[in-house]
Each structure stands twice: as C-alpha cells, then as structure tokens.
C-alpha positions as CSV (number, residue, x, y, z in Angstrom):
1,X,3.3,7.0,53.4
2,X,6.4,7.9,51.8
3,X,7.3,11.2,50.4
4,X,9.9,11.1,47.8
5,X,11.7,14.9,47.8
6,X,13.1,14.9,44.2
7,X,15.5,17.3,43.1
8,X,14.5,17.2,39.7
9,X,16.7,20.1,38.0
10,X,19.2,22.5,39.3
11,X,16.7,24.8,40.6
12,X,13.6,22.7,41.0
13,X,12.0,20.0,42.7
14,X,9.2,17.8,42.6
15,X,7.4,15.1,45.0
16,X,5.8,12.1,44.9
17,X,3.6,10.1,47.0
18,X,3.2,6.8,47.7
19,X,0.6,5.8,49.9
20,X,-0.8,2.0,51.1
21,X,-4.3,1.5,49.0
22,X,-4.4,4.5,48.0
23,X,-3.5,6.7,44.1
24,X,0.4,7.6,44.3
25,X,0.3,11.6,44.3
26,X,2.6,13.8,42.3
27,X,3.7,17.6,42.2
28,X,5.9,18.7,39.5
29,X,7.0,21.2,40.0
30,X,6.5,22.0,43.6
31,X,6.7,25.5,44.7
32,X,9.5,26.8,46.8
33,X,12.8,25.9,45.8
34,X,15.1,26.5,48.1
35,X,18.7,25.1,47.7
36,X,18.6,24.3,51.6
37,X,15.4,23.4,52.2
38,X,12.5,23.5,50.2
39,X,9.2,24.7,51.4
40,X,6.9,21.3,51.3
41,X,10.0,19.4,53.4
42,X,9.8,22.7,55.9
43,X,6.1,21.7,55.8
44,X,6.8,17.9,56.7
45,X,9.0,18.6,59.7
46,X,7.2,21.2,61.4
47,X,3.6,18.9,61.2
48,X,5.8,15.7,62.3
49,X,7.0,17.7,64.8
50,X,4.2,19.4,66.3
51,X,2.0,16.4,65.7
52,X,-0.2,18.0,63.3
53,X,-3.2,15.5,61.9
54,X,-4.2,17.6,59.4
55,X,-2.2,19.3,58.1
56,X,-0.2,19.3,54.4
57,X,0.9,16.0,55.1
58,X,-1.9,15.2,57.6
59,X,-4.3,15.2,54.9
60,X,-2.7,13.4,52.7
61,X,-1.7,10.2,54.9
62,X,-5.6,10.7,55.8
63,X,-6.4,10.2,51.4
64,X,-6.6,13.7,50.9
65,X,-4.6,15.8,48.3
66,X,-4.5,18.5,50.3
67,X,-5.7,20.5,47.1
68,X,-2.1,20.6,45.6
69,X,-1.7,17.1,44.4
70,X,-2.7,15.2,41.1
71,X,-3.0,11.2,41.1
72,X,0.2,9.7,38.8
73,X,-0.2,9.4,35.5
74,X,0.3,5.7,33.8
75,X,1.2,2.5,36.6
76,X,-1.1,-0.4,36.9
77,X,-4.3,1.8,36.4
78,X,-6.4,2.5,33.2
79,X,-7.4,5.8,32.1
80,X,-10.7,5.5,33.0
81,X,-9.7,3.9,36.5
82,X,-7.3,6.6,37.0
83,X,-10.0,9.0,36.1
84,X,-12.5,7.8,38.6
85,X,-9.4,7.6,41.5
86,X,-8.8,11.6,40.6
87,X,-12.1,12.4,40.9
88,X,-12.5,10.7,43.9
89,X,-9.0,11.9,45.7
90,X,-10.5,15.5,44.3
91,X,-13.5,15.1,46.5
92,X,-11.6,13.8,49.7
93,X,-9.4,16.4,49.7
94,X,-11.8,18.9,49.4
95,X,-13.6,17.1,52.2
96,X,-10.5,16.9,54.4
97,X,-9.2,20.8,54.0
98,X,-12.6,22.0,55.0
99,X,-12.7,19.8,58.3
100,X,-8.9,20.8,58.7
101,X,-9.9,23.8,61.8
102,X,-7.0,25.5,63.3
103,X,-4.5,22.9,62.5
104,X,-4.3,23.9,58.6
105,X,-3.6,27.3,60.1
106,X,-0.8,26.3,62.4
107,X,0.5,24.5,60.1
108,X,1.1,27.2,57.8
109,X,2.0,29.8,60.7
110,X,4.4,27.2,62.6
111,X,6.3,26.5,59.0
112,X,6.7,30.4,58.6
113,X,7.9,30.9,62.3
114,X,10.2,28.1,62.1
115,X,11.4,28.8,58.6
116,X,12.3,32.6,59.4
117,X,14.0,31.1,62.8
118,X,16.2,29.1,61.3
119,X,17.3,31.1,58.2
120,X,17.9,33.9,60.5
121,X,20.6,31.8,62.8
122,X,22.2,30.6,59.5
123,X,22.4,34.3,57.4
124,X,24.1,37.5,57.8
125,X,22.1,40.6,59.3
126,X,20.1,42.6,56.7
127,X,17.2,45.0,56.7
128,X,15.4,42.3,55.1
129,X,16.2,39.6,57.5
130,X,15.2,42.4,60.2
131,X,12.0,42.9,58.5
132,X,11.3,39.0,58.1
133,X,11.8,38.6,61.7
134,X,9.9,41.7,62.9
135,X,6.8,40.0,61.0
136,X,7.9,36.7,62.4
137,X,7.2,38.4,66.2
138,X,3.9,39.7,64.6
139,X,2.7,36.5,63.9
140,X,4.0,34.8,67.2
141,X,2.3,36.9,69.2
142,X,-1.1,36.0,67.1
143,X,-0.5,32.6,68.9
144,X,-2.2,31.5,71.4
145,X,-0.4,30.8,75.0
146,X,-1.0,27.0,74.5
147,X,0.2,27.4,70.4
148,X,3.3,29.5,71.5
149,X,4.1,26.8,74.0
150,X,3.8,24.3,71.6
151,X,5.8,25.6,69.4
152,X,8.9,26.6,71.1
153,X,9.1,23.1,72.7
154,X,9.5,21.8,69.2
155,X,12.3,24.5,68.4
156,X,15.5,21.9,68.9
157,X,13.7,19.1,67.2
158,X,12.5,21.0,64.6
159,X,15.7,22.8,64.0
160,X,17.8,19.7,64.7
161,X,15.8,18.0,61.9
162,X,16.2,21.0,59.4
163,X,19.9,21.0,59.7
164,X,20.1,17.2,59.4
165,X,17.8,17.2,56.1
166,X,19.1,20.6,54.7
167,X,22.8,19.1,54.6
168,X,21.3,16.1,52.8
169,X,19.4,18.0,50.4
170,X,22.2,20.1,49.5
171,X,24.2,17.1,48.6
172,X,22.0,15.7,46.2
173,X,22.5,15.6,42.7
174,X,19.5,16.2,40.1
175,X,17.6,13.4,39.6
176,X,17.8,12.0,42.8
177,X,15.3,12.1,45.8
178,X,15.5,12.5,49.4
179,X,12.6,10.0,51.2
180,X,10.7,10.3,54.3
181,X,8.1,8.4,55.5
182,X,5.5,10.3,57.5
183,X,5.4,11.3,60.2
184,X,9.6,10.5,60.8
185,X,12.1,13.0,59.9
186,X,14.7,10.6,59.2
187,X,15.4,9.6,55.4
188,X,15.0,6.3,54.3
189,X,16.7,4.2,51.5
C-alpha cells in the first residue's frame, strides 16, 4: 500500500491511496496541517512503529477506509462500478473500526504522546507547551504497564523517523508528494 503525502497548497495537504486490488482512496483536504509534520503522517509512524494492525493505516491496508476516506473519482472504473466499490469500502470500513479494540485507541493516544514529545524537544518553553505536556503525563499514566513499555521502546525510532520525514516534508514544494509504503517509514520514489 502506498500512501502518497501531498502538499497540495501552501497550507494544505491531501493523501492518496493506492492499494493492490483494491479502490485507490483519497482525502482532500486532510486535517492537520502542520508545516513539519502533518497529523495522518504522525499517524503512519507511530502505527508502523508500534506494530499496530488496526489502526488508521491498519485498517486501510486491511480494505477499510477507516471512516475518513472516499474511493477516487474517474480511472479505469465506471460510475456505477465506482458506486458499488464505495458502497462496498463504506461497509468494510465500518466493519473494520468496530472490530478495531484497544488498538484504535492506542493509536490515537500513542500519536498524541509522541506528537507532544517531539514538538516539546524542538520548541521554546511556554505555558502552553507546559500545559500540552502536563496533559501528555495525564494520558501516559492512563496507559497500561505493558502500553507504556511499548511505547517508550518505540521513542528513538519513532522520533528518529519524525525528524527524517519532517525535514523532507518541509522541503517540498506544493504539488508534490512525499510516499510511504506501509508499514516502512522510509520514502519511496
């Protein structure tokens, strides 16, 4: 499965989603522009790094949409087929987030944790960043023993591959698109 990150305007971005045998996925625009990192590639290297089946991603190399995404418009298929592929990717994903359990919560706690972690190493002191990561701790300590472990053995990879991706996606004009293919961390193309 390859994610394409698009940088699609000067404070946007949008994805697309190619997958073997299965509807290429779009989202345009996707939320959380972030001129470092935006928040669905936060998403991709926290599950790839913590293993997470289902996930954002997860769900999606599984056929899902994970509720966000709509099948591309125009390519090989006809309206009608194109219909049909909606509706069923529609009823997949639906299928997929309800059987998702504690891993579509981690997911979304890990990304937070991870995302506040790493911001906070690269930004100057504030009563905001104090605040973020005084709700960060809250959260952590949510955690199980097992999830906290978890997570802070993926800290260096996870941060490793946000600096790596950040300075990439910083770099790169409008128009263009940073590609992963799930679950690796390293661009392609």
């Amino acid at each position: 499965m390859k994610v394409h990150f698009i940088r699609s305007g000067e404070r946007r971005y949008s994805m697309r989603i190619e997958r073997t045998g299965a509807p290429v996925l779009v989202m345009d625009p996707a939320p959380g522009f972030d001129p470092d990192l935006p928040h669905d590639m936060v998403h991709f290297v926290v599950e790839a790094a913590l293993g997470l089946k289902t996930g954002v991603f997860g769900q999606i190399a599984a056929g899902g949409d994970a509720g966000s995404f709509h099948v591309e418009a125009g390519g090989a298929l006809s309206a009608k087929e194109r219909q049909r592929a909606a509706r069923k990717q529609v009823a997949k994903g639906a299928k997929l987030i309800k059987s998702q359990g504690r891993e579509g919560e981690l997911s979304e706690i890990a990304a937070f944790l991870f995302d506040i972690g790493w911001r906070s190493s690269k930004r100057a002191d504030s009563p905001a960043q104090r605040a973020a990561l005084g709700e960060a701790e809250r959260t952590r300590a949510g955690l199980s023993p097992d999830e906290r472990a978890r997570i802070d053995a993926a800290r260096p990879r996870v941060f490793e591959a946000f600096e790596r991706l950040s300075k990439a996606w910083r770099a790169l004009p409008a128009g263009e698109a940073l590609i992963l293919e799930w679950p690796s961390v390293q661009p392609i193309g």
